[in-house]
Backbone as numpy.savetxt, mean C-alpha at the origin, in Angstrom:
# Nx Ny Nz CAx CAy CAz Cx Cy Cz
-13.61 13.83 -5.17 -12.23 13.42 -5.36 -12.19 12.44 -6.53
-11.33 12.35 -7.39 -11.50 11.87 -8.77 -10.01 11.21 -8.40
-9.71 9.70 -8.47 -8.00 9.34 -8.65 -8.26 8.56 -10.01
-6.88 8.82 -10.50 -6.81 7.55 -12.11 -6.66 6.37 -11.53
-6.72 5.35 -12.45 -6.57 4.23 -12.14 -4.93 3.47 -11.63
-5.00 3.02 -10.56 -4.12 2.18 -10.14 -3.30 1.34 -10.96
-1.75 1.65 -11.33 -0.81 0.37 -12.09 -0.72 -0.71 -11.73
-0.04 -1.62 -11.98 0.65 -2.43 -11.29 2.53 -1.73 -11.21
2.74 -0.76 -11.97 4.07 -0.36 -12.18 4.37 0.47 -10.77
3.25 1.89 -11.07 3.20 2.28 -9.35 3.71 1.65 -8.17
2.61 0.34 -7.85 2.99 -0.27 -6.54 3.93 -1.04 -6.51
4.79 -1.57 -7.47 5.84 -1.65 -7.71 6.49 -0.62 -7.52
6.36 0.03 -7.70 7.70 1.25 -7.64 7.73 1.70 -6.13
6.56 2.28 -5.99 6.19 2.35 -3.97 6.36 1.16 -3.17
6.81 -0.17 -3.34 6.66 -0.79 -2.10 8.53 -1.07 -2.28
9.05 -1.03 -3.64 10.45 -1.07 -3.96 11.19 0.01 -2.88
10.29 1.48 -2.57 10.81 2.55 -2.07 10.52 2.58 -0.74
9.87 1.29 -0.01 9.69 1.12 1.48 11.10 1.02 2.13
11.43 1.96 3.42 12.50 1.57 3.78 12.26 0.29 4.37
13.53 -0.72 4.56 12.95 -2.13 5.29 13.08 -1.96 6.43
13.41 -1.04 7.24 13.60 -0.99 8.74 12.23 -0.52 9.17
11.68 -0.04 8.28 10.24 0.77 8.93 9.20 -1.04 9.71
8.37 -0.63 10.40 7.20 -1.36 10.95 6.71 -1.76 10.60
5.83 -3.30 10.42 4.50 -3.90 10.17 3.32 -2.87 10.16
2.64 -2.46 9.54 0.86 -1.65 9.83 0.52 -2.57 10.55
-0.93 -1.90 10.24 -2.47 -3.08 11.21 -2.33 -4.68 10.57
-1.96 -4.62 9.24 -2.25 -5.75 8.85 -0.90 -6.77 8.86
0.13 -6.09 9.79 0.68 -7.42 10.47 2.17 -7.58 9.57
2.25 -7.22 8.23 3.01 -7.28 7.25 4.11 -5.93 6.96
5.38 -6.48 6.94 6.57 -5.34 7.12 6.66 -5.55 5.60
7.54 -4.38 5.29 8.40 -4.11 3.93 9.18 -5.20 3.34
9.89 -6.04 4.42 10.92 -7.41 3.70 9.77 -8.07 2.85
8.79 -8.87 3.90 7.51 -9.07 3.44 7.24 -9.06 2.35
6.60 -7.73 2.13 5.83 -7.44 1.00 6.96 -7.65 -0.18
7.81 -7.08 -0.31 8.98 -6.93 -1.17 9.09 -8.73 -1.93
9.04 -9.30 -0.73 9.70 -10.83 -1.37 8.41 -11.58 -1.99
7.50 -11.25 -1.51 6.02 -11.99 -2.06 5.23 -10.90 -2.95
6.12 -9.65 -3.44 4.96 -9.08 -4.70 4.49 -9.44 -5.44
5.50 -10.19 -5.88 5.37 -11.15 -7.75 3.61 -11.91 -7.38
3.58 -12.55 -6.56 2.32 -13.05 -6.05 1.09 -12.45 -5.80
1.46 -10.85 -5.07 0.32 -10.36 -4.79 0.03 -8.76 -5.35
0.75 -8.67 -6.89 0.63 -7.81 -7.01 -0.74 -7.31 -7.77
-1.05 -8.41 -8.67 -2.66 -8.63 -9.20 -3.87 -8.11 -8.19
-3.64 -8.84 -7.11 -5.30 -8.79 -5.79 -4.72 -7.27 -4.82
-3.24 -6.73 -4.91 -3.29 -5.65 -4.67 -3.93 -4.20 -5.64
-3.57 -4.59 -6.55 -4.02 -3.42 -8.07 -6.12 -3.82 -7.71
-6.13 -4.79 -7.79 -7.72 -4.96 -7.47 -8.45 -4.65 -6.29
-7.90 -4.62 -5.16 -7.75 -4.23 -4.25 -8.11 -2.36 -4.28
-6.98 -1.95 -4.85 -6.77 -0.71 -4.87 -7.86 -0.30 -6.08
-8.23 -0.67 -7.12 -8.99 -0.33 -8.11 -10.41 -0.32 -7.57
-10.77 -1.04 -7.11 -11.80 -1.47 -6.08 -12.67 -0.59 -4.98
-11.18 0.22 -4.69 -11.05 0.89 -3.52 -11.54 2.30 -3.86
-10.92 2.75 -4.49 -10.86 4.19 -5.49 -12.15 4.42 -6.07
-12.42 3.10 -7.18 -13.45 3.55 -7.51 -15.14 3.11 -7.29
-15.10 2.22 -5.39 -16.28 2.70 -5.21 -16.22 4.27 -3.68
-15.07 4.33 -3.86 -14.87 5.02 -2.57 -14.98 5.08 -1.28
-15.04 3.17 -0.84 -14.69 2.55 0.07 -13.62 2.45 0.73
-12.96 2.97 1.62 -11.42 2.58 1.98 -11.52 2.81 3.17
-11.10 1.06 3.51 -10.82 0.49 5.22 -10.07 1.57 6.07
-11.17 1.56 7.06 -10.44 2.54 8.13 -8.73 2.47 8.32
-8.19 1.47 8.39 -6.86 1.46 8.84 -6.07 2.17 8.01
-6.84 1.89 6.64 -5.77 3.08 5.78 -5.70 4.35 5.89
-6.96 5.11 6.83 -7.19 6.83 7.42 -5.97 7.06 8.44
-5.35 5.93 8.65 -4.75 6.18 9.76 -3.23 6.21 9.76
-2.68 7.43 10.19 -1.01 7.92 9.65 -0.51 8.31 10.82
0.99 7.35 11.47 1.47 7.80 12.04 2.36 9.06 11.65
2.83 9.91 12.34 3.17 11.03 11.70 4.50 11.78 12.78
5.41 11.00 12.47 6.74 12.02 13.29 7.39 13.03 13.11
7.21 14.07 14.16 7.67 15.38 14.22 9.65 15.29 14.31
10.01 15.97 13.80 11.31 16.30 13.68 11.46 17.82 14.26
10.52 18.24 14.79 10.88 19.54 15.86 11.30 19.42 16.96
């Protein structure tokens, strides 16, 4: 699996497109959250994610997708 490198524009753009009603994950942190403290953590997220990708390490919690049926 080959991914390009992580923006900072991307996760900007994806956490802008979180609905805010959705849930906290594992790590405790909802959409209002993240939204109001990006400016802060958008650096150690891109590193984070760069990090992630390219040693092909990625924390179990992120394997994990809730997934609702609409049938």
């Amino acid at each position: 699996m080959v991914c390009d490198t992580v923006t900072r524009s991307e996760i900007i753009n994806i956490v802008h497109a979180f609905r805010d009603s959705i849930s906290p994950g594992p790590d405790n942190i909802g959409p209002k959250l993240l939204k109001f403290t990006l400016g802060d953590l958008i650096e150690p997220l891109v590193y984070i994610y760069y990090l992630s990708f390219g040693t092909g390490c990625v924390p179990d919690s992120f394997k994990i997708a809730k997934v609702n049926s609409y049938f």
